[in-house]
C-alpha positions as a printed Julia matrix, in Angstrom:
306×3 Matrix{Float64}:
 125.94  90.52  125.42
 125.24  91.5   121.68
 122.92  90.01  120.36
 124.19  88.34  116.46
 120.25  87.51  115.61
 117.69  89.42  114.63
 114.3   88.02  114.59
 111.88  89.5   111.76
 108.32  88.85  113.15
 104.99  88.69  111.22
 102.78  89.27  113.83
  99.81  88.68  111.34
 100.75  85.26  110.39
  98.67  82.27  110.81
  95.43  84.23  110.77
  96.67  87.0   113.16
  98.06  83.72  116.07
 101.62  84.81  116.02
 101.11  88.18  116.95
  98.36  86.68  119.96
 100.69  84.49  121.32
 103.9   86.46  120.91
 104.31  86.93  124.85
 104.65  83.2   125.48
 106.92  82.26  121.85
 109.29  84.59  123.18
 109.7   83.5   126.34
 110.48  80.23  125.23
 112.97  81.53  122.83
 114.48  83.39  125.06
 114.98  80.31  127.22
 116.47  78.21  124.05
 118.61  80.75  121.7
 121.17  82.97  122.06
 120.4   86.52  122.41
 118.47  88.35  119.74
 116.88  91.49  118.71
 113.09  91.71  117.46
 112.41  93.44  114.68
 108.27  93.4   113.92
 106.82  94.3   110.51
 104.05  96.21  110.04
 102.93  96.57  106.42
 103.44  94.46  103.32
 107.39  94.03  102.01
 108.61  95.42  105.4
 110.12  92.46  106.09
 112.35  92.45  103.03
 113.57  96.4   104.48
 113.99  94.83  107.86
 116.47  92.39  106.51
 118.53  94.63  104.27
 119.12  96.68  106.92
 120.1   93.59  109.29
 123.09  92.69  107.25
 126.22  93.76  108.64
 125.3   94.15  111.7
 123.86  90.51  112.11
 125.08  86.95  111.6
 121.72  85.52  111.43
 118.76  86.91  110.44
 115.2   85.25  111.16
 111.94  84.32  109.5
 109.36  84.53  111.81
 106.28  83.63  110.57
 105.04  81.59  107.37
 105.96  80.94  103.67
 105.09  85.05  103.08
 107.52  86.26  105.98
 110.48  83.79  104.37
 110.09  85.7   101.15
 110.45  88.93  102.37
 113.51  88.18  104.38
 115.22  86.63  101.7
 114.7   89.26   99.35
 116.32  91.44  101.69
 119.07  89.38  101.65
 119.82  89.48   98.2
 121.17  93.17   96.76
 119.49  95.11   94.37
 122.19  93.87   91.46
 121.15  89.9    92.25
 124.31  89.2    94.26
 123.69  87.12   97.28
 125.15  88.28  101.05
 127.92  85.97  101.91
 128.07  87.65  105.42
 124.4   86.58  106.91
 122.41  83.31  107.24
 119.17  82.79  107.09
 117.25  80.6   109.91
 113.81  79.83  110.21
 111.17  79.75  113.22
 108.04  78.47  111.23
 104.72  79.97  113.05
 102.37  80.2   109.76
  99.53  78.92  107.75
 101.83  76.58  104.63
 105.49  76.08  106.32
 106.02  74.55  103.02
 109.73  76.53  102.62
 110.57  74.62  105.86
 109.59  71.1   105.23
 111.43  71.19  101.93
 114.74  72.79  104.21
 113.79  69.86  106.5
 113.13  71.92  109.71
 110.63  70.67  112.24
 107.56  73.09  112.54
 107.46  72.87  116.35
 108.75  75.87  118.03
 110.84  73.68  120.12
 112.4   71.45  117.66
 112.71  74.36  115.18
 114.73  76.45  117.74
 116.87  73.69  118.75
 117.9   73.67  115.28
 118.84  77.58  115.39
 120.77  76.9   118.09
 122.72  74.83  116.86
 123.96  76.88  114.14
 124.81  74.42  111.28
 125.36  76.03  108.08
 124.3   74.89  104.68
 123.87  76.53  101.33
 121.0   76.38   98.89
 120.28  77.65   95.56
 118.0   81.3    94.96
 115.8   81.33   92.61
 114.4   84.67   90.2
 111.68  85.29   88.65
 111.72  88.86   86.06
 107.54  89.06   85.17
 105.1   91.85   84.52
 104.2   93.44   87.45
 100.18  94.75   87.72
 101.03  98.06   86.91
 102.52  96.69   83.89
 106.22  97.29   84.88
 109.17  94.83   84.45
 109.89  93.32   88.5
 112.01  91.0    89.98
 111.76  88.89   93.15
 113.72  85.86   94.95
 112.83  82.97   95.87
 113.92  79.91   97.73
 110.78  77.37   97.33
 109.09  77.96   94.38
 106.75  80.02   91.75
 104.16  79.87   89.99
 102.2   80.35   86.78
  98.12  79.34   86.14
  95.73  78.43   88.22
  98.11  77.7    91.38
  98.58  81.45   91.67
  94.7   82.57   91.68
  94.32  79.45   94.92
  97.58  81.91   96.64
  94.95  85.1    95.7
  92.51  83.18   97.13
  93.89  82.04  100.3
  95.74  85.15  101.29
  91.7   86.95  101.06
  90.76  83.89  103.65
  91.53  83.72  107.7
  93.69  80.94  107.84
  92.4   80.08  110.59
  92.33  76.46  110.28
  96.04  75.68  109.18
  97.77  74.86  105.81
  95.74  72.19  104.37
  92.27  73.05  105.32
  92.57  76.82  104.26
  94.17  75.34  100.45
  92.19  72.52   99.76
  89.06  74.42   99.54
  90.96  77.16   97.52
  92.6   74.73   94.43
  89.24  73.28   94.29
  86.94  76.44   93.57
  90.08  77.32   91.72
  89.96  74.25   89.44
  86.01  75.6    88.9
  86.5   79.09   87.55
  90.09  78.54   86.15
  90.3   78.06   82.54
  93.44  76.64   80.64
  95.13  79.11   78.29
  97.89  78.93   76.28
 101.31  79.55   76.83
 104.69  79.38   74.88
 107.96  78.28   76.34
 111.36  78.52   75.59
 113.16  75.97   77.89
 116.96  76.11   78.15
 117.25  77.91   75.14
 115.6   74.93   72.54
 113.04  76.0    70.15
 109.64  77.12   71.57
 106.72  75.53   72.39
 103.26  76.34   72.91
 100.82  74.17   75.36
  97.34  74.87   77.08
  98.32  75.25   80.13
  96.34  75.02   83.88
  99.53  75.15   85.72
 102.87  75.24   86.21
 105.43  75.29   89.25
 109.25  76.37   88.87
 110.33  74.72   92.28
 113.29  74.82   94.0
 112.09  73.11   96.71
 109.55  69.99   96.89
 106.32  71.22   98.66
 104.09  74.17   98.15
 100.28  74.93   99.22
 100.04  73.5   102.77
 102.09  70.48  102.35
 101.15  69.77   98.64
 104.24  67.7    97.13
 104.23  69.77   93.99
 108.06  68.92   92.71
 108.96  66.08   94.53
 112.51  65.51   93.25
 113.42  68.92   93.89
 116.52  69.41   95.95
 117.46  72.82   97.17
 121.01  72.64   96.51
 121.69  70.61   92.6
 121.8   73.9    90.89
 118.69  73.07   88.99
 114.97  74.23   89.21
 112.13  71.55   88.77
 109.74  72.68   86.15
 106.26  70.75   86.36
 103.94  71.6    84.06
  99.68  70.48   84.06
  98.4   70.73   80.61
  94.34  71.19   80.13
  92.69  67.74   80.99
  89.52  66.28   81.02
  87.11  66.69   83.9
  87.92  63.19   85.36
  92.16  63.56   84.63
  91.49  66.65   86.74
  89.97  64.58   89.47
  92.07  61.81   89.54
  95.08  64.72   89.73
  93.7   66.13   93.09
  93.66  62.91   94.37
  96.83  62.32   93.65
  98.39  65.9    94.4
  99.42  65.98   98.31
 101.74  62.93   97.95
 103.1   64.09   94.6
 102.26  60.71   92.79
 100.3   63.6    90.18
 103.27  63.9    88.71
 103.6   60.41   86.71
 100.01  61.31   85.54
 100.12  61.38   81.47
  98.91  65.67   81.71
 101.96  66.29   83.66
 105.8   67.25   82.19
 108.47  67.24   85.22
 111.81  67.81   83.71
 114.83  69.68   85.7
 115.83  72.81   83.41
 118.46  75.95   84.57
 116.26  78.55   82.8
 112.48  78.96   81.8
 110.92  81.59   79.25
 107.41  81.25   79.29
 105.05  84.34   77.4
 101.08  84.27   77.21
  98.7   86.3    74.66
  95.88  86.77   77.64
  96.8   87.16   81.65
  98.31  84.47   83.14
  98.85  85.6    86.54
 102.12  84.78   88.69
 103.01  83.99   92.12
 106.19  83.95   93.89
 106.68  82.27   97.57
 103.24  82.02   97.72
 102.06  85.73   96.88
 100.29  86.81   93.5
 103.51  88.93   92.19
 101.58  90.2    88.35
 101.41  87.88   84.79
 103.34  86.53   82.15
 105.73  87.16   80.33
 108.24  86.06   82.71
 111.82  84.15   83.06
 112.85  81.8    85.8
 116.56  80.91   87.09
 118.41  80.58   89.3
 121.44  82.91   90.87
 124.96  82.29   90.14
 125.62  82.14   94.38
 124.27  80.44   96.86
 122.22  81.45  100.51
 123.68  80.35  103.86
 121.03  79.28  106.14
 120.55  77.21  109.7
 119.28  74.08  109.15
């Protein structure tokens, strides 16, 4: 029987446990989906060339792996011109560090439960985000994202954690990271143009442009994001005092941070934001270059299992 899925594998995810345990999450795949083709990548963005490939000559084409390996594969999804492909899902088998892509899509991250929901096939769309920033070498990028991205001191804890192991899951690999982060970071600022209104300049630790509701191992960064409303959640963390600080990472797993007094949460369809010094950027959790950079969202939307 052909097989209509493709499964992109990140062996390296979750500290290097994927790839050690690959012999038995097959076999219990195997026993639970229909048939499908393996595809494993081997060096950084060769998941995003795995999936480009994959499209027209699979239905459904499969994330593997954690928050990284989602990234890749949806960027191979989407065409060099921005244009979504209407002809291929998306699905999601979440075997990595964060998940955080998944619990916003709503997916269990058990391999069982998460396959039963492949199997059954049901179709929704969400929005893609894109970010256009200054890559390190000082070129103009782009990359796509379905969760969210980031500008300030959330995108030195990604740096961060991807130089750690790991090995002890999502929240005890980026707890220790935001808080040495929240140490060395220091607020600088940064001028917006929201929606097209007139600028605005604030000192800024952080911001998130979310298009779904949790980032950094299970962190509720935006949590009235919805993947579908056509709208990105902007939250923004202005420079606080010491103590404000504290009382934010307190607060910042069940998202009540946001309804803290250094904190701006509106829901905008396009964000400008420029810097004078480097304010470094991440996208689906991996440090992408600086500002300046624009966020929005595509005019179509991604099929996906879930």
């Amino acid at each position: 029987m052909t097989a209509r899925h493709l499964l992109i594998v990140n062996p390296r995810s979750a500290g290097g446990s994927t790839g050690r345990r690959w012999q038995e999450v097959e076999r219990q795949l195997r026993d639970r989906l229909p048939p499908f083709d393996i595809a494993f990548t081997n060096r950084p963005r060769h998941g995003t060339c795995l999936a480009a490939d994959a499209v027209g000559r699979y239905e459904v084409v499969v994330a593997v792996g954690g928050d990284g390996t989602v990234d890749e594969v949806i960027n191979g999804l989407v065409d060099e011109t921005g244009a979504v492909r209407p002809d291929v899902a998306a699905g999601f088998i979440p075997l990595g560090t964060g998940a955080d892509f998944v619990r916003s899509l709503g997916i269990p991250r058990g391999l069982e439960q998460a396959a039963a929901v492949l199997a059954r096939g049901q179709r929704r769309e969400i929005d893609v985000g894109r970010a256009c920033f200054r890559a390190f070498d000082g070129s103009r990028a782009v990359r796509y994202f379905v969760n969210e991205a980031e500008a300030g001191l959330g995108a030195l804890v990604c740096e961060m954690v991807n130089r750690s192991s790991k090995r002890f899951g999502g929240a005890a690999t980026y707890l220790p990271a935001i808080v040495t982060a929240m140490l060395r970071y220091r607020a600088r600022p940064v001028s917006f143009v929201i929606d097209g209104r007139p600028p605005e300049t604030i000192m800024l630790d952080n911001m998130w442009i979310a298009n779904g509701s949790y980032s950094g191992g299970g962190i509720r960064s935006a949590p009235r994001a919805e993947l579908d409303d056509g709208l990105l959640d902007l939250v923004r963390v202005v420079h606080a005092r010491p103590w404000q600080r504290l009382r934010g990472l307190l607060k910042l797993r069940s998202g009540a941070f946001v309804e803290l007094p250094q904190v701006d949460y509106q829901a905008v369809r396009r964000v400008e934001a420029s810097a004078e010094t480097a304010v470094p950027v991440e996208v689906g959790g991996e440090p992408v270059g600086t500002l300046p950079a624009t966020f929005d969202l595509l005019p179509a939307r991604l099929p996906v299992i879930a």
